[in-house]
N, C-alpha and C positions, 0 to 999 in steps of 0.2 A: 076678620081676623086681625089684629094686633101683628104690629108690621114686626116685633120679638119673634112671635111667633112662625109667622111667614119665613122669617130668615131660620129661624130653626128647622122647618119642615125641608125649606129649602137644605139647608146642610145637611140632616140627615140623608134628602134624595140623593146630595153630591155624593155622602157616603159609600151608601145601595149601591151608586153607579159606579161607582170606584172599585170596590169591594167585587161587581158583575167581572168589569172589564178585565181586573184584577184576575180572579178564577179563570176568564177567557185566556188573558194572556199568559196565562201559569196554565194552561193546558198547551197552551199554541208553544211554551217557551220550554214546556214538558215535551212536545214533539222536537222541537227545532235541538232542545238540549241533549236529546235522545239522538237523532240526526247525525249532531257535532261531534257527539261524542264516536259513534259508529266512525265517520269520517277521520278524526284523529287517531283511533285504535288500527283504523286501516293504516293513516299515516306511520305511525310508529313502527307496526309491522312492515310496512316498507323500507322505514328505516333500519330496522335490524337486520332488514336481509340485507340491504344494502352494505351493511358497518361487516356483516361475515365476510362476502363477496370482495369488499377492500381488503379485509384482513388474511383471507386467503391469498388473494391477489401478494397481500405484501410479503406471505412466507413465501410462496412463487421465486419471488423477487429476492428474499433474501435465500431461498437455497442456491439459485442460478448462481448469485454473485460468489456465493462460497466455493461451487465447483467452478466456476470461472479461476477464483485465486486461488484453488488450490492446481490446478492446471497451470498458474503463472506461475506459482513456487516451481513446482518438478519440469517446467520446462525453462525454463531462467537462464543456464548454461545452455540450450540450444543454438547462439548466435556462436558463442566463442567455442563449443567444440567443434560446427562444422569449421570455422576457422582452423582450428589447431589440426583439421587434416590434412591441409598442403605439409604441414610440420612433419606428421606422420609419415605420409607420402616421400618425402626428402630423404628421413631417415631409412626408411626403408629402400630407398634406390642406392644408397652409400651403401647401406647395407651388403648385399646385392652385387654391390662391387667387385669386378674380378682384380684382386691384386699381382698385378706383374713384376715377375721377380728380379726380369731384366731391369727393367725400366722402375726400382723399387720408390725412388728419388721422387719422379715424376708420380707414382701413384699416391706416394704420402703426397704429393701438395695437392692432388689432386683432392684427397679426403679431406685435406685441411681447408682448404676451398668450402666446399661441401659441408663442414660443419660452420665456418663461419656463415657462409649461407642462411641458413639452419639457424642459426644464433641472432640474425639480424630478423628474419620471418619471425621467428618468437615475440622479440621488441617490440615490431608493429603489431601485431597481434595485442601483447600486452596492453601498448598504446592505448590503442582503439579500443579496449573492454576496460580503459582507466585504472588497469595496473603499470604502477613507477617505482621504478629503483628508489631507494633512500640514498639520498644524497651525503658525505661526508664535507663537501665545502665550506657549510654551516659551522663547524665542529661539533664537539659532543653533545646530544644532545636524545635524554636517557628514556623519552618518551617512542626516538627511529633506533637507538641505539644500546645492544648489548655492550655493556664490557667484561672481555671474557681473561681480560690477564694488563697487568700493570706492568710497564717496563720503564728501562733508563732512558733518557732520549736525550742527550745537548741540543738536536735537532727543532724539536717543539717544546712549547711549554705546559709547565703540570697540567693536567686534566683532558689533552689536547690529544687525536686520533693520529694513533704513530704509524698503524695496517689494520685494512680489513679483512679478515680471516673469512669471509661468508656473507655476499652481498643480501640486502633486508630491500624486502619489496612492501608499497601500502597499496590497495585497493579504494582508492577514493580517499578518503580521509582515516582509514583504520589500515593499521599495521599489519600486513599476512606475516611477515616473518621478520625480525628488528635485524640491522646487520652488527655481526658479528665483530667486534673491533677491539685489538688492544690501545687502551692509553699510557698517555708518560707518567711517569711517577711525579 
């Protein structure tokens, strides 16, 4: 044989074997892809329960936190009303109070007592829950301060708080009530 030819017959047989192994490994690559695929279908399905199981888990989590704040909202004045009950308490023992007719003198200071009491408990109370008088030292000033009447004053100059008719409290940084103040003309 013609060494052309030997090399062709050769080639051809690399073919044949090629082409065998080929079918072999397309059936072996037919199980193993069969296999894989079963194996990632199971994976997937694990993943999806899983992705439910987090996402359950996360509405869990966010309903807790909603009744959590809404239990913060509606209990929020918890600290400062039991506070405000020695307040209560006070006024009610004044209350309560026998006024003697002899001694009329001594029972008005006695209640005057008793409400400045009373009036200073408030303050600390206030205090401590970060409610503050609006201040007038500053002068006017229309963000803590109503003007509810313009007067004559030689005393202060225009624009400037001559009385406050109705002290103005803030709660942290916001106005509960601005106070009430005439200025000079």
């Amino acid at each position: 044989m013609s060494k052309e030819k030997h090399e062709k017959k050769s080639q051809n047989e690399d073919e044949i074997l090629d082409e065998i192994e080929s079918s072999e490994s397309s059936e072996e690559s037919e199980e193993s892809s069969s296999d894989e695929k079963e194996e990632l279908l199971a994976k997937i399905a694990q993943l999806e329960e899983q992705k439910l199981r987090d996402y359950a888990e996360f509405e869990n989590l966010k309903k807790r936190y909603e009744k959590e704040k809404a239990q913060a909202i509606a209990y929020a004045q918890e600290s400062f009303a039991r506070d405000m009950l020695s307040v209560i308490d006070a006024l009610d023992s004044a209350n309560s109070l026998e006024i003697d007719e002899e001694n009329l003198k001594e029972s008005l200071e006695k209640i005057k007592e008793g409400i400045e009491l009373t009036t200073e408990q408030f303050k600390k109370i206030f205090s401590k829950h970060g409610i503050e008088l609006i201040t007038i030292e500053d002068g006017f000033d229309p963000n803590f301060h109503e003007a509810v009447m313009k007067v004559d004053s030689d005393d202060v100059d225009s624009g400037e708080i001559v009385q406050v008719f109705q002290k103005g409290y803030k709660y942290k940084d916001r106005v509960l009530r601005p106070a009430m103040v005439s200025i000079a003309n």
